[in-house]
N, C-alpha and C positions, 0 to 999 in steps of 0.2 A: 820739749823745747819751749820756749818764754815766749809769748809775742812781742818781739821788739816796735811794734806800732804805738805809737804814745796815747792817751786817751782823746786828745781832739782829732784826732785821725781817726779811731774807732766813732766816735760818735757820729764824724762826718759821713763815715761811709754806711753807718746806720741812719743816716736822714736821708742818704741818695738813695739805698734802697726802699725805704719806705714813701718817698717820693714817685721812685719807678712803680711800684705798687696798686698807687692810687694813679698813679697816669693809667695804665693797663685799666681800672675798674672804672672809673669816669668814662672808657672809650667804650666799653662794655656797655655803659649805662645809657649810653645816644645811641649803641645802636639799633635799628628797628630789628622788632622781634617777628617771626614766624611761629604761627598757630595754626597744629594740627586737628582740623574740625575731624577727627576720629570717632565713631564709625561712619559718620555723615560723608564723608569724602571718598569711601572704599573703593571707586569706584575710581575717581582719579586721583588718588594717590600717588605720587611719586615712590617708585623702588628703588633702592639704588640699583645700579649696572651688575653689579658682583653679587648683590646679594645671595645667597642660598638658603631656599625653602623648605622645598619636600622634594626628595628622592624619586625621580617616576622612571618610567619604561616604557618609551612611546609605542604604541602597537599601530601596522598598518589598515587600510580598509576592509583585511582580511581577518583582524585579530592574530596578525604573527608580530614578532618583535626578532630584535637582533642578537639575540644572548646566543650563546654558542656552549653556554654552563662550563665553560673556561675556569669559572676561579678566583680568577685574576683579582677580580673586586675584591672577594671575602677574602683574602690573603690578606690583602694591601690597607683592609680596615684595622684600625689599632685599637676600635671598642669591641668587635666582633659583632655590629650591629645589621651584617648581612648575613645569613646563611643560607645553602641553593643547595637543593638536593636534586640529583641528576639518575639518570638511569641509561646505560647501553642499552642500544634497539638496533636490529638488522635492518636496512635497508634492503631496496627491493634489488640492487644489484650485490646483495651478498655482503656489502661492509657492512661493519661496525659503525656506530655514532653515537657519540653521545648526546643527548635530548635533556634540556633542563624540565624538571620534573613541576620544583617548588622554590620562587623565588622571595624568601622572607625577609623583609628590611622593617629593623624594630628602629621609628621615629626616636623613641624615647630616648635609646641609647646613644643616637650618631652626635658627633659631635661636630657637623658640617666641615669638615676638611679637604674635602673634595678629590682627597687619594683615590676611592675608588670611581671616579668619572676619568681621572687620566690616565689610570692603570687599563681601564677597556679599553680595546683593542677597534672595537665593533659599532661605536658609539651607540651602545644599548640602551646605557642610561644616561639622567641628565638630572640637573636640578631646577627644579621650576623657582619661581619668585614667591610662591602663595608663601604668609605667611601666621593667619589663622586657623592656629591646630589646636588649640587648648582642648581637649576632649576632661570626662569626667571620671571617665574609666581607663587606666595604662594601660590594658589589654588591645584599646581600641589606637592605640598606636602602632600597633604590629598589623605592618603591609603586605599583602600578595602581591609585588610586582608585576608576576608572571600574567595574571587573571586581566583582562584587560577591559577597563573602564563599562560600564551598561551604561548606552545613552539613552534620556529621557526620549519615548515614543512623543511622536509627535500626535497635542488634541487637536481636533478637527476646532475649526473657528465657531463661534457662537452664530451666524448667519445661515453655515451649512448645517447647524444641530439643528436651528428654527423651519428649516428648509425640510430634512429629516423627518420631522415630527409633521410635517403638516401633508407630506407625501402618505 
């Protein structure tokens, strides 16, 4: 089909747009900028709300966690970037249970969609905000969920070492 538009009609409506154009990039250009002093700020950085960082498995003061080795997650993942091996163990009253064995989540692979945090049943796992993973080695992206966190021992203060040494 022909454009029936005449050419001062085309032109005109190539000067509005090109008008709208520069109005949009002029308002761009007044407005103030925000600068991320990165890594200096790490500290109080702004996350967003939603973000999703790393895949964790809260464990309590006991070193237990809430997996039930249900499934559910590595199903529901579409990179396959969880897999949980399980094992049945008799209980002291005669049942069956199943016991999660080994829970592996390869960072590399997920692709944050956050299928397997609603697909748990048990709110086992969660996604933290961190968002510094750059590692050197891909191997060193594959998690043991299950294994739960070693916290740094607490040193004794530099007053009670001096104290220490002089006893």
């Amino acid at each position: 089909m022909a454009n029936n538009k005449s050419y001062f009609a085309t032109a005109l409506a190539g000067v509005k747009t090109l008008l709208t154009g520069m109005d949009i990039t002029m308002g761009e250009y007044v407005t103030p900028k925000i600068t991320e002093q990165y890594p200096e700020n790490r500290k109080t950085q702004h996350v967003a709300e939603r973000h999703r960082g790393t895949l964790v498995m809260p464990h309590d003061e006991n070193g237990k966690n809430k997996c039930t080795a249900c499934t559910l997650c590595e199903k529901t993942c579409p990179n396959g970037s969880i897999k949980i091996t399980s094992q049945m163990v008799e209980t002291e009253d005669g049942k069956k249970k199943k016991v999660l064995v080994d829970y592996l989540y390869n960072l590399g692979d997920c692709m944050f969609c956050q299928l397997c945090v609603n697909a748990c049943n048990f709110g086992a796992i969660e996604f933290r905000k961190d968002f510094e993973n750059a590692v050197f080695n891909r191997d060193a992206l594959a998690l043991h969920l299950n294994i739960p966190p070693v916290l740094p021992e607490a040193k004794p203060k530099a007053d009670e070492e001096v104290n220490n040494k002089e006893a």
